[in-house]
C-alpha positions as CSV (number, residue, x, y, z in Angstrom):
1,X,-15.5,7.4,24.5
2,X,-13.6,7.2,21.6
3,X,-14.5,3.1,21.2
4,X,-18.0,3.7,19.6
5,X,-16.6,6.3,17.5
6,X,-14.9,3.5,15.7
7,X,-17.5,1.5,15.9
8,X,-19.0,3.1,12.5
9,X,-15.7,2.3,10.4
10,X,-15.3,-0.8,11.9
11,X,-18.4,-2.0,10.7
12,X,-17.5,-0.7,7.3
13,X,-14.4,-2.5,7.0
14,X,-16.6,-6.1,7.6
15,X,-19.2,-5.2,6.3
16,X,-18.2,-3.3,2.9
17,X,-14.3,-4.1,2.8
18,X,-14.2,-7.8,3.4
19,X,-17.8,-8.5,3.6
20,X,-17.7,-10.8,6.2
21,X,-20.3,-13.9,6.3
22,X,-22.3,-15.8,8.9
23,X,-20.0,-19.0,9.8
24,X,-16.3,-17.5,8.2
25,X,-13.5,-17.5,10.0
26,X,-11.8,-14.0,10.3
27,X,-8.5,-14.2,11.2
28,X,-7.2,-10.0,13.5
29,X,-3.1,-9.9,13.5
30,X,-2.2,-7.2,15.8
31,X,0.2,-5.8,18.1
32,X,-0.6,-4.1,21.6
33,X,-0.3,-0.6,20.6
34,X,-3.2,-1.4,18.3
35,X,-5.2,-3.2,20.6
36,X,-8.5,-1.0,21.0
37,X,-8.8,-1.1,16.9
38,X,-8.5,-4.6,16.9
39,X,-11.0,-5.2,19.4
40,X,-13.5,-2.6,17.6
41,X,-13.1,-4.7,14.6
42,X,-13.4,-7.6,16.1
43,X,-16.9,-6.6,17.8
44,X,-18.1,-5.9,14.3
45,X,-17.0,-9.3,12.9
46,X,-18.4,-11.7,15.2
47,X,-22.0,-9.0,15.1
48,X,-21.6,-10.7,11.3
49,X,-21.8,-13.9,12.6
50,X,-17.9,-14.7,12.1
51,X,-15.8,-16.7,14.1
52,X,-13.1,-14.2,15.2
53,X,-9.7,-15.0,16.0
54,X,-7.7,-12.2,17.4
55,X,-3.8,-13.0,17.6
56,X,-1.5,-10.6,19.1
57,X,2.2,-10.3,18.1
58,X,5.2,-9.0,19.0
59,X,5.9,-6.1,16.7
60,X,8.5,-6.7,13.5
61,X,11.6,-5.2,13.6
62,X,11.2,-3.8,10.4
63,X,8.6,-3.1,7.7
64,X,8.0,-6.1,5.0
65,X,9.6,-9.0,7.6
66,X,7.4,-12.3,7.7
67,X,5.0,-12.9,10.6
68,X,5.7,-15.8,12.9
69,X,5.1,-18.9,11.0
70,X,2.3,-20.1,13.0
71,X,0.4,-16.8,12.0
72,X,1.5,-17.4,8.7
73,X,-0.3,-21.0,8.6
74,X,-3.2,-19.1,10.0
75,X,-3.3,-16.9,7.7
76,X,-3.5,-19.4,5.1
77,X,-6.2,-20.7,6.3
78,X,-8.3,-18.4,7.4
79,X,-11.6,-17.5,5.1
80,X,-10.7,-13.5,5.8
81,X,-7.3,-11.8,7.6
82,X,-7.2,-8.5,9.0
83,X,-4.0,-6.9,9.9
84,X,-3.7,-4.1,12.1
85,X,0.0,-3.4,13.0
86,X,2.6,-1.0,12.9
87,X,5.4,-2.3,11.3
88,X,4.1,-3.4,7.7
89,X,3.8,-6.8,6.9
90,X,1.7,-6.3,3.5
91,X,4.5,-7.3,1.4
92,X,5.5,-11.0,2.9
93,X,5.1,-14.7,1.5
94,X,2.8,-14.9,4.3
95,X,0.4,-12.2,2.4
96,X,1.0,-13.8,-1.0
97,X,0.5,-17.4,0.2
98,X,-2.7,-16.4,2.3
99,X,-4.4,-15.5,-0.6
100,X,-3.3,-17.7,-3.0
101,X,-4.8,-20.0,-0.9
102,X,-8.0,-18.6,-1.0
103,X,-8.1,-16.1,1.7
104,X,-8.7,-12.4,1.0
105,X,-7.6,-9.8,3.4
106,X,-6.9,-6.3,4.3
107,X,-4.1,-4.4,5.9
108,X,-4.4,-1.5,8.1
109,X,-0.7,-0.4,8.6
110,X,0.2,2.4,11.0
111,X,-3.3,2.8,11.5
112,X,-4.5,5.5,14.8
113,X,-7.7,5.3,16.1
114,X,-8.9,8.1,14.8
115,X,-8.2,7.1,11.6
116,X,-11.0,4.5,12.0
117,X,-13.3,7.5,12.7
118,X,-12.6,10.1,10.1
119,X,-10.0,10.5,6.5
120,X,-10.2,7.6,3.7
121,X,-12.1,5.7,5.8
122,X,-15.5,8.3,5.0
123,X,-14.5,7.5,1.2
124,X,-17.2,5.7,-1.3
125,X,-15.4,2.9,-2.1
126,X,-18.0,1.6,-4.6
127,X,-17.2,4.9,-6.6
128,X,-14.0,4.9,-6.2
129,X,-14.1,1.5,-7.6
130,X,-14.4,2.5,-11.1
131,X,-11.8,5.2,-11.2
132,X,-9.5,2.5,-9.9
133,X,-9.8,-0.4,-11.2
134,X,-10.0,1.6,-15.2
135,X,-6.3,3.4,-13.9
136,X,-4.9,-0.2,-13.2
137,X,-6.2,-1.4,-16.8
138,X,-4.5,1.6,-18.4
139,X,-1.2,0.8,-16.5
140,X,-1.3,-3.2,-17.2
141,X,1.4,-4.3,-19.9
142,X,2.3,-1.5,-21.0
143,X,5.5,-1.5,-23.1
144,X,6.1,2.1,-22.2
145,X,5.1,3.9,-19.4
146,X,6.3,7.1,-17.8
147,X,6.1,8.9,-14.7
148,X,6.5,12.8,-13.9
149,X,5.4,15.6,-11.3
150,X,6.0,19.5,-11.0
151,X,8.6,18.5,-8.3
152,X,11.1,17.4,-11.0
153,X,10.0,13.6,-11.5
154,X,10.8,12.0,-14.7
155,X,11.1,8.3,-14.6
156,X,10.5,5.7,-17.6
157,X,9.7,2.1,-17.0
158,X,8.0,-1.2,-19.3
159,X,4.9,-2.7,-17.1
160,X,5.2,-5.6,-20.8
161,X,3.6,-8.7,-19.3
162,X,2.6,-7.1,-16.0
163,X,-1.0,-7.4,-13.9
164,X,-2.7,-3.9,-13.3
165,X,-3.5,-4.1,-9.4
166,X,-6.3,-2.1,-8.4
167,X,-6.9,-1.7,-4.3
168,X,-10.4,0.0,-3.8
169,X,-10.2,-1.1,0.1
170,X,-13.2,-4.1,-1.0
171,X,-11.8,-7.7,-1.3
172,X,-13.2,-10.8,-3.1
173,X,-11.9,-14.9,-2.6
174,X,-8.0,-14.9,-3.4
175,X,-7.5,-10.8,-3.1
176,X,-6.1,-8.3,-0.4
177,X,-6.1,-4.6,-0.2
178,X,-5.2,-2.0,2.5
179,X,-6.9,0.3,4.0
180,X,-8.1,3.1,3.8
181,X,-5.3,4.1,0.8
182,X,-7.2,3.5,-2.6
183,X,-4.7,3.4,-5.3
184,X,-3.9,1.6,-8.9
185,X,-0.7,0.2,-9.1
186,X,1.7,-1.9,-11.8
187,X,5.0,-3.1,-10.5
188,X,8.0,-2.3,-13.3
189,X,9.4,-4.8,-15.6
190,X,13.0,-5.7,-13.4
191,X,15.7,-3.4,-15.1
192,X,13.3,-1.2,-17.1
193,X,13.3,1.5,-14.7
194,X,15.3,4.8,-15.4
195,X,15.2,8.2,-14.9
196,X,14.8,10.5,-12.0
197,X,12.6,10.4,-8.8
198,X,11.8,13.2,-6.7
199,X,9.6,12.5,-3.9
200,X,8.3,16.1,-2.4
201,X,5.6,14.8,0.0
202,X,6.0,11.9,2.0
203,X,8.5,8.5,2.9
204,X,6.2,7.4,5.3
205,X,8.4,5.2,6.8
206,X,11.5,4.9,9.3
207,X,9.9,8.1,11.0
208,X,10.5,10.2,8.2
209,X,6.7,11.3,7.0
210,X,5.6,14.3,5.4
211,X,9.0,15.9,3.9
212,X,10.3,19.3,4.9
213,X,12.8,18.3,1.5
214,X,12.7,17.1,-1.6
215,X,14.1,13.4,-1.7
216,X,16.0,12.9,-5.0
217,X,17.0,9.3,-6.3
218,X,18.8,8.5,-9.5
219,X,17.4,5.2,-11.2
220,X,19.0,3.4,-13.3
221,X,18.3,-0.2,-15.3
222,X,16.0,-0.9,-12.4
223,X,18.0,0.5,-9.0
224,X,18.5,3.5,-6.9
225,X,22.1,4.4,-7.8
226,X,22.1,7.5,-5.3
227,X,20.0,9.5,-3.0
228,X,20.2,13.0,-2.1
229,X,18.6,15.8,-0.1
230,X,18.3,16.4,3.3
231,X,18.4,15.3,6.0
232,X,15.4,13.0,5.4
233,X,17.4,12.4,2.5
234,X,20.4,10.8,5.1
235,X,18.0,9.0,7.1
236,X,16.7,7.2,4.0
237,X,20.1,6.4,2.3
238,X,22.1,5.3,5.7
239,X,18.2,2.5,6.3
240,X,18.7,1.3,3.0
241,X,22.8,1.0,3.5
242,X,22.2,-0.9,6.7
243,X,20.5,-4.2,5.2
244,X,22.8,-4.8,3.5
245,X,20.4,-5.9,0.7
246,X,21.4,-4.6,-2.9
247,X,17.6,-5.6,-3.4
248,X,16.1,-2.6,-1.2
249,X,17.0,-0.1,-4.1
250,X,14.9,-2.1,-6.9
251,X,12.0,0.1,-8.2
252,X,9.0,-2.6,-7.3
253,X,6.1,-0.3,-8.0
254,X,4.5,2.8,-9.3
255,X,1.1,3.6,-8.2
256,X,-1.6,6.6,-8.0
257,X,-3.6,7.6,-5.3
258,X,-7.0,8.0,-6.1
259,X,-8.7,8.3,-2.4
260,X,-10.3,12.0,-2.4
261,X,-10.9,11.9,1.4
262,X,-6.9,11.6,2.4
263,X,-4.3,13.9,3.2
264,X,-1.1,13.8,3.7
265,X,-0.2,13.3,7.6
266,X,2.8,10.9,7.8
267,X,0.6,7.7,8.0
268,X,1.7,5.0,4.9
269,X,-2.2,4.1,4.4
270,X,-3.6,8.1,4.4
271,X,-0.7,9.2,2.2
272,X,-0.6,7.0,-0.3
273,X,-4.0,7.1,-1.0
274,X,-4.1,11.3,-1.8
275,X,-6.2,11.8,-4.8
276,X,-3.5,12.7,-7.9
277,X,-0.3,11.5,-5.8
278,X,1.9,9.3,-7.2
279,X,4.1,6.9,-5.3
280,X,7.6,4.7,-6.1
281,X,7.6,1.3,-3.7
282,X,11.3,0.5,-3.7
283,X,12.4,-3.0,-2.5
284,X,9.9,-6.0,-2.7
285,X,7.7,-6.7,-5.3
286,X,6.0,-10.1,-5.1
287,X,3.0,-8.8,-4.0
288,X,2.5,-6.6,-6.7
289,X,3.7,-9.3,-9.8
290,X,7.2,-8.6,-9.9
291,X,9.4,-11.2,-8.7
292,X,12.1,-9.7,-5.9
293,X,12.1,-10.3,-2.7
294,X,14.2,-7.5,-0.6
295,X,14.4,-6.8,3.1
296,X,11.9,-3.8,2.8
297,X,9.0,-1.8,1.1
298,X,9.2,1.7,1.1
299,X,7.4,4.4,-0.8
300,X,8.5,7.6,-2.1
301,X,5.3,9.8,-2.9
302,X,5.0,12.9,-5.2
303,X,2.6,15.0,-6.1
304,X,0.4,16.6,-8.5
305,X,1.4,13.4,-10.3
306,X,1.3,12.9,-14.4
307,X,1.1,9.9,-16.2
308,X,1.6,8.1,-19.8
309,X,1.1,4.8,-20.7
310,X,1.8,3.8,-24.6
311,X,1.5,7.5,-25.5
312,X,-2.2,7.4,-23.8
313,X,-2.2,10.3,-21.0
314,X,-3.8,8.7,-17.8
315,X,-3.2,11.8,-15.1
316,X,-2.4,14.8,-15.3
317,X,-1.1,17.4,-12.6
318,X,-3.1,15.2,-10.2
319,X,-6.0,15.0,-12.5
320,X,-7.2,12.1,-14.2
321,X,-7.9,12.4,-17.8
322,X,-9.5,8.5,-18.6
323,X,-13.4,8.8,-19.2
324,X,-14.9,6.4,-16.9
């Protein structure tokens, strides 16, 4: 029953996301689990006229490893990649290279079936287009930015030099985007970052989700020096300690959710995307124009967030203040 329920934002994904064409080659990662979306979306690709590849594998064992090369060299050659898996694989040389090649693709991570029916998936992306992409402008090379929220937030960071990314969930040759989050986002200048971070909704990640506690990191010249709270707090700090990776506590990314169709309900894609929210991706940053490579992406997300960028006030309390 449920399959032509998803039928409807499956066909908004090809048709409005990646805007699939007669002849293209559209390239479906997935694992099992995620199977039935998959499928859904591949239905509405090849009703497009694409030529739809749909290659299954085995789940990573964490979040930001690389797909198997061969899926790698598919994905660089593919005219359009979907991926629709569980453990993230957004933040990869295999995503870089892909569409540096020319590709341009979305990402679906952690995505239910249901979240193909209703959420940010019923948002007007062609709307929310405008607020986004004018939030990334604001954010790109700035020499001073910084970052609060009512939960105790206070974080200062240079974006000098740095691309303003913009992810409206709609894709052109060389670009990617997930779905159905839209958010703008700048990745910090390596060692700018100081301050205080206090994320008081969700860690979408490691099955944390929506917090019951505060999660309070100390930043300093760039890295997580300590992180306290609860016991999401532990489950955070004893991950990160486990890779072994002094990388995982670099502060890749600040960005603002700006989708006014999601909530917060423990899903990376729905959360980040909460109209006003705010959220700090710690780890890798190639992706995003900064230059580390770590072993993992997470995001700490705030909100009611507020934001200034060279004294110019961009949000506030979860509202945005730029005139459109």
């Amino acid at each position: 029953m449920k399959n032509f329920m998803m039928a409807r934002g499956a066909e908004k994904i090809v048709t409005t996301c990646v805007k699939v064409q007669p002849g293209e080659e559209v390239l479906i990662i997935t694992e099992v689990e995620k199977f039935s979306i998959a499928e859904s979306l591949a239905a509405a690709a090849y009703a497009k006229g694409g030529h739809v590849i749909i290659s299954v594998i085995e789940p990573r064992m964490q979040d930001s490893a690389e797909p198997p090369h061969a899926i790698a060299a598919a994905m660089k050659q593919s005219d359009i990649f979907i991926c629709v898996v569980g453990k993230s694989i957004t933040h990869t040389h295999a995503v870089k290279d892909a569409i540096t090649n020319g590709s341009r693709g979305v990402v679906l991570t952690q995505f239910s079936e249901n979240m193909l029916v209703h959420g940010g998936i019923e948002c007007d992306f062609e709307h929310a287009k405008l607020e986004c992409k004018a939030v990334a402008a604001a954010m790109a090379g700035a020499k001073d930015l910084l970052l609060t929220s009512p939960g105790g937030t206070h974080l200062r960071y240079s974006a000098e030099g740095r691309r303003g990314n913009s992810l409206y969930c709609m894709v052109e040759k060389g670009e990617f985007s997930t779905v159905p989050t839209v958010e703008a986002n700048v990745s910090p200048l390596e060692g700018t970052a100081n301050g205080i971070i206090v994320a008081d909704a969700s860690v979408p990640y490691i099955g944390i989700g929506v917090l019951e506690k505060p999660i309070i990191c100390e930043v300093k010249d760039g890295f997580i020096q300590s992180i306290t709270g609860g016991k999401e707090a532990e489950i955070l700090k004893r991950d990160l300690e486990a890779k072994h990776d002094p990388n995982v506590y670099n502060v890749a990314e600040n960005g603002i959710g700006l989708n006014p169709k999601c909530k917060f309900m423990g899903f990376m894609l729905e959360d980040e995307g909460v109209y006003g929210s705010a959220h700090i991706g710690i780890g890798t940053s190639i992706t995003l124009g900064g230059t580390v490579k770590a072993s993992c992406h997470y995001d700490l997300i705030m909100k009611d967030a507020s934001l200034v960028a060279d004294g110019r006030n961009i949000l506030k309390d979860g509202k945005l203040l730029l005139k459109i």
